[in-house]
N, C-alpha and C positions, 0 to 999 in steps of 0.2 A: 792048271795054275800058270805056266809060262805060258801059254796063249791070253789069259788073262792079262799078265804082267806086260805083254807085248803090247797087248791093245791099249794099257792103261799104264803108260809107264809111266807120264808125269806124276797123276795120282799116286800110283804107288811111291816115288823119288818123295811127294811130301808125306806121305804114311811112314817112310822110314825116317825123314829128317824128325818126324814129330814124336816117332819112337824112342831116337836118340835124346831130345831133349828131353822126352820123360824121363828115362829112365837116368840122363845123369843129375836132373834137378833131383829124384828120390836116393840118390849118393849122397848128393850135397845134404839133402831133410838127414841124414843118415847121421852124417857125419858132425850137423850141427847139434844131432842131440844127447852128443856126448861133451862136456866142458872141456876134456883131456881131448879130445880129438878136434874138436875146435881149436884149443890152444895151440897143437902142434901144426895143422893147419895155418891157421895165422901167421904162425911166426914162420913157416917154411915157404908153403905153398904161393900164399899170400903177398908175403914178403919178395920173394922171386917174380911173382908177374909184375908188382908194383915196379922193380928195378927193373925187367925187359921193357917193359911197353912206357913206363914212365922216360927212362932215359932215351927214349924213341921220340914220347911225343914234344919235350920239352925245348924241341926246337921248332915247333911249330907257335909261331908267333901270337896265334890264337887260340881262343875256347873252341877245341873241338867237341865239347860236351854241348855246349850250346847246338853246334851246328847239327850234330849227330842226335839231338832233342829233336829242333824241326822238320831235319829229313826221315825221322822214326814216324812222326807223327803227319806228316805230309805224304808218306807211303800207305800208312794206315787208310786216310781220308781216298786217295787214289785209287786203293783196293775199292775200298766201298761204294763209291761212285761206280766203280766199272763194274763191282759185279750186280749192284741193281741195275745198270743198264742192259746187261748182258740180261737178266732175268723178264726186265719187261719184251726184250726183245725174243724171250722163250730156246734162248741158249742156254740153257740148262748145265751142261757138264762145264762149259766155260765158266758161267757165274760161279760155280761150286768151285774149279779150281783156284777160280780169285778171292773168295772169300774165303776159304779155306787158310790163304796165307796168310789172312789180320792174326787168329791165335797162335800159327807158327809163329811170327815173328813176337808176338809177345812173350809166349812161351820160352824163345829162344832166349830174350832180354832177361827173363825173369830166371832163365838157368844158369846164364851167366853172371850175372848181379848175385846171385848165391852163392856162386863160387869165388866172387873174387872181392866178396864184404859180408853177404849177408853172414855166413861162418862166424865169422869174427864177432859178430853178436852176444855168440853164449860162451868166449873164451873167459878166461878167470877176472877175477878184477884188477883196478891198476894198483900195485906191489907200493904206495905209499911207504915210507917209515915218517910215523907221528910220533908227536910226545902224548902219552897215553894215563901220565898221572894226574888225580884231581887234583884242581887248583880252586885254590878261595876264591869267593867271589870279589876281593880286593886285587886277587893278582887278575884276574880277569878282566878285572877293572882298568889294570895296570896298561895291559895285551891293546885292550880296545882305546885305550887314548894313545896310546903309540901309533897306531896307524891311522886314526883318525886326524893325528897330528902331521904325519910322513904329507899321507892325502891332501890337509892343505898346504904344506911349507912346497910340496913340489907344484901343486896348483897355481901360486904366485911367481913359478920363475918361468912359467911359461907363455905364449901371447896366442890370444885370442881372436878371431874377427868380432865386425862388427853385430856379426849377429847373436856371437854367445861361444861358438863353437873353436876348440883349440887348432892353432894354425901348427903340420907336421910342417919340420923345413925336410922332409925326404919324400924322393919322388919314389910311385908305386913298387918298380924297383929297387931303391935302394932299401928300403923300408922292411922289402920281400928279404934283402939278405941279411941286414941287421938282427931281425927274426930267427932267420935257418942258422947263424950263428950264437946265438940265444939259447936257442935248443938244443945243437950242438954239443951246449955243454954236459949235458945230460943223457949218461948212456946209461942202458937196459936192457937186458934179452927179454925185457916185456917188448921196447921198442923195436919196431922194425930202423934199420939202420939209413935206409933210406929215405932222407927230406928233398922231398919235391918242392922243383920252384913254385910258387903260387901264380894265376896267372888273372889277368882283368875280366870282369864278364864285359862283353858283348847288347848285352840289354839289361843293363843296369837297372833300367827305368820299368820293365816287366817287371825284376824280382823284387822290386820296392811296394807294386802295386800287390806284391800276393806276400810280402813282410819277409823276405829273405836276403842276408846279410849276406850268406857263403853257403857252398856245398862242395862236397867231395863224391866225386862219382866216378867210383872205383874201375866201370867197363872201360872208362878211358883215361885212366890213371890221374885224375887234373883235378886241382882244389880249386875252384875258381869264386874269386869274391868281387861282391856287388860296393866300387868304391864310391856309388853317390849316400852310402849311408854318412852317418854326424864322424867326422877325425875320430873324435874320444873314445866310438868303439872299435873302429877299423882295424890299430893293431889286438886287439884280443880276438877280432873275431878271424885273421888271419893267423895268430896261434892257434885256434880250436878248428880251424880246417888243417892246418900242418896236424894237430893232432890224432884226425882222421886217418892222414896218408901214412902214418907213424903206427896206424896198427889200433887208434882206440876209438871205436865204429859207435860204441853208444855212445850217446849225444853226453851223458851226465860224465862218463869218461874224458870225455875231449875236451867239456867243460873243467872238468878237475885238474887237468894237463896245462889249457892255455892259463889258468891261473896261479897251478905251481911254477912257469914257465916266468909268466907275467908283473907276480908280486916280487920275487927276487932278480928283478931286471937291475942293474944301475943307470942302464937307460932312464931317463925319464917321463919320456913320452910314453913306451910302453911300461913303465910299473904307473903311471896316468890312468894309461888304459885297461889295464888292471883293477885299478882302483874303481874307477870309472864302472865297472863293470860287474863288480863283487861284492864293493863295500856294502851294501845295505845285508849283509851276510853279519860285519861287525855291528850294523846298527841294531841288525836283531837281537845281537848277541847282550848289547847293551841293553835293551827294551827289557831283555830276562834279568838282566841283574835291577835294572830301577826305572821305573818311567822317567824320572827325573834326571839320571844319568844320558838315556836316549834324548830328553828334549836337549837338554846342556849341548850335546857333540852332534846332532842333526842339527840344531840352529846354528852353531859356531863353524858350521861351514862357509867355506870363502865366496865371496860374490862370484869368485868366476866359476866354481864348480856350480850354484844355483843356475846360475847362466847359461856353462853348459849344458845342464840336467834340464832346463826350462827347453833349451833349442832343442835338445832330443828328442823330448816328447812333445814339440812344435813339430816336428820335422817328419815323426810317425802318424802326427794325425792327418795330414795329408792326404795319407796312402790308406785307405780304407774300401773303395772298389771292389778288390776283387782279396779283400784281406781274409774274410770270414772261408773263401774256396782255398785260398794258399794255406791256412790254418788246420781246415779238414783233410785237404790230403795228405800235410804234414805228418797229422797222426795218423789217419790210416798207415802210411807206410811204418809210423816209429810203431804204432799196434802189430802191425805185421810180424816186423822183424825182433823188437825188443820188448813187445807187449806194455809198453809206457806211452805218453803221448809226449806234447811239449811242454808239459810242466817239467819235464825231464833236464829242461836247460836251465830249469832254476835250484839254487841251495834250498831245501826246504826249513831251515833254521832249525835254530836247538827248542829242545824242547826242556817244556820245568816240572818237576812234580812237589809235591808239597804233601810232606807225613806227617802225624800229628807227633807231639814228642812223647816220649813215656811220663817225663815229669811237666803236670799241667802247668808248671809255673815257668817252664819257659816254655820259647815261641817254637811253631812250628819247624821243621826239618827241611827246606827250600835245596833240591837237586837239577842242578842246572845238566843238562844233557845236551853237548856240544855236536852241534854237524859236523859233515866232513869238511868243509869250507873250512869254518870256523877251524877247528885241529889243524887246518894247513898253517890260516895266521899264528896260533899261539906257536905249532911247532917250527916256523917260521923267527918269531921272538926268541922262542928256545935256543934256537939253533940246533935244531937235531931235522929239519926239515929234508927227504931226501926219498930219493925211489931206488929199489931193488934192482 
């Protein structure tokens, strides 16, 4: 055996690094599949790397995710080239140890990426406090002209270009701490305590072509957002990656966060983008109480919200290339880790049932069954709006 080990020791060096990453990714599988050990996880383990290596990288001026993307995947290509060359050339034990390294280093990504996010997948849900009492469909009525009204009276105090799209007067930075003070307000031991600064991507103009706004990628502690997307959604989608680095790793999580964060802004730019980003959550809500109520408050929306909503989805159909690939690996990785795809970043709305009555002479029994969304806005109006 040590004569073997002698002869073959690089070999064996990658039989053990590859030992090693199996056996701590099957910790990690271990450990995610308990919710209590996830959750303790998260908030400890999680939470401490996010503050070593976060307040490490934050002085690095750049996306080091980006960079650390193309040298992953430029190592990868390199291996592989050399070990077919080495094979046509009937170098055998060399081509084998260069190929050998493409699944080590995947392997290795894929064990770290578990430890230091995937976890956090199956910890418990975000600790909401809702107003949880039924309400008539008059006071619901009430809920959804109030913010339908917020929506446009803030709409008009804001200015536009000429294309549609709202002008922020904050630059990437300021915007980033406007934000981290936003959130701030709002403390949790669901939260991890740590808000990481947000940082610019690097190639904007790739993650447009494959439909991505933001991401949070946990190996290198960094939220980094893609700012050639429309103003109106930038600061939301800069909340739901701080919501990421704050510990809430499913996409619907994070989504629920930048807009409990977003809709009680006094900002106005971001509760815009908020609105911007949710509303059609209230317009369902109205769609369930009356078609007629839904046409009234979708049309009596202001020219510059049509405006902007027209430029948005001007501005998405551009980027259609390489959308359909950006889309599938999306969900692959959200099927991986959360077993959902991207339907997950949307409210799926309330839903209605309809019982017949006991007494045939009146009308039927109409149960409005409100989303989570939806409960943020009314408990929102309540004022009992709040996290654990």
């Amino acid at each position: 055996m040590k004569k073997w080990i002698k002869n073959n020791t690089y070999f064996f060096v990658q039989l053990c690094v590859t030992l090693f990453f199996l056996i701590l990714l099957v910790v990690f599988l271990c450990i995610r599949s308990s919710v209590a050990a996830s959750e303790w996880w998260t908030r400890h383990a999680i939470s401490d790397y996010l503050y070593l290596f976060g307040n490490m990288n934050r002085w690095l001026p750049f996306s080091v995710t980006e960079v650390l993307i193309v040298l992953f995947v430029v190592a990868l290509i390199v291996l592989l080239v050399m070990g077919i060359v080495k094979l046509c050339k009937k170098k055998w034990k060399t081509a084998l140890h260069l190929l050998v390294f493409i699944p080590i280093l995947a392997l290795g990504a894929v064990a770290w990426y578990y430890g230091s996010a995937g976890i956090a997948y199956n910890r418990e849900e975000v600790p909401l406090i809702l107003y949880e009492e039924d309400l008539s469909e008059e006071e619901l009525e009430e809920i959804v002209r109030y913010f339908a009204n917020d929506y446009n009276e803030i709409s008009e105090q804001l200015e536009y270009n000429e294309e549609g799209d709202v002008i922020l007067p904050y630059t990437f930075d300021e915007l980033n701490d406007i934000l981290i003070e936003e959130y701030s307000k709002y403390e949790s031991d669901y939260l991890s305590n740590n808000i990481l600064d947000l940082k610019e991507m690097v190639f904007p103009w790739f993650f447009c072509e494959i439909g991505i706004t933001g991401m949070f990628f946990s190996i290198t502690t960094e939220s980094i957002v893609n700012t050639m997307q429309p103003n109106a959604s930038l600061p939301f989608t800069m909340l739901h990656e701080l919501s990421h680095s704050r510990g809430c790793m499913r996409e619907y999580d994070a989504q629920l966060m930048a807009t409990f964060v977003a809709i009680q802004s006094d900002n106005i730019y971001v509760r815009y983008s908020g609105y911007f980003s949710t509303m059609y959550s209230m317009f369902n809500l109205a769609s369930a109480i009356s078609s007629s109520l839904y046409s009234e408050l979708y049309n009596a929306r202001t020219p510059q919200i049509k405006a902007n909503v027209a430029y948005n989805n001007n501005f998405w159909d551009q980027y259609t290339l390489f959308e359909d690939i950006g889309t599938w690996f999306n969900d692959l990785y959200l099927k991986w880790f959360s077993h959902t795809d991207t339907s997950d970043y949307h409210d799926p709305g309330s839903s209605v049932t309809v019982e017949p009555s006991e007494n045939p002479q009146e009308p039927p029994k109409k149960t409005i069954t409100l989303s989570t969304y939806q409960k943020m806005y009314v408990s929102l109006y309540m004022g009992v709006l709040d996290i654990e």
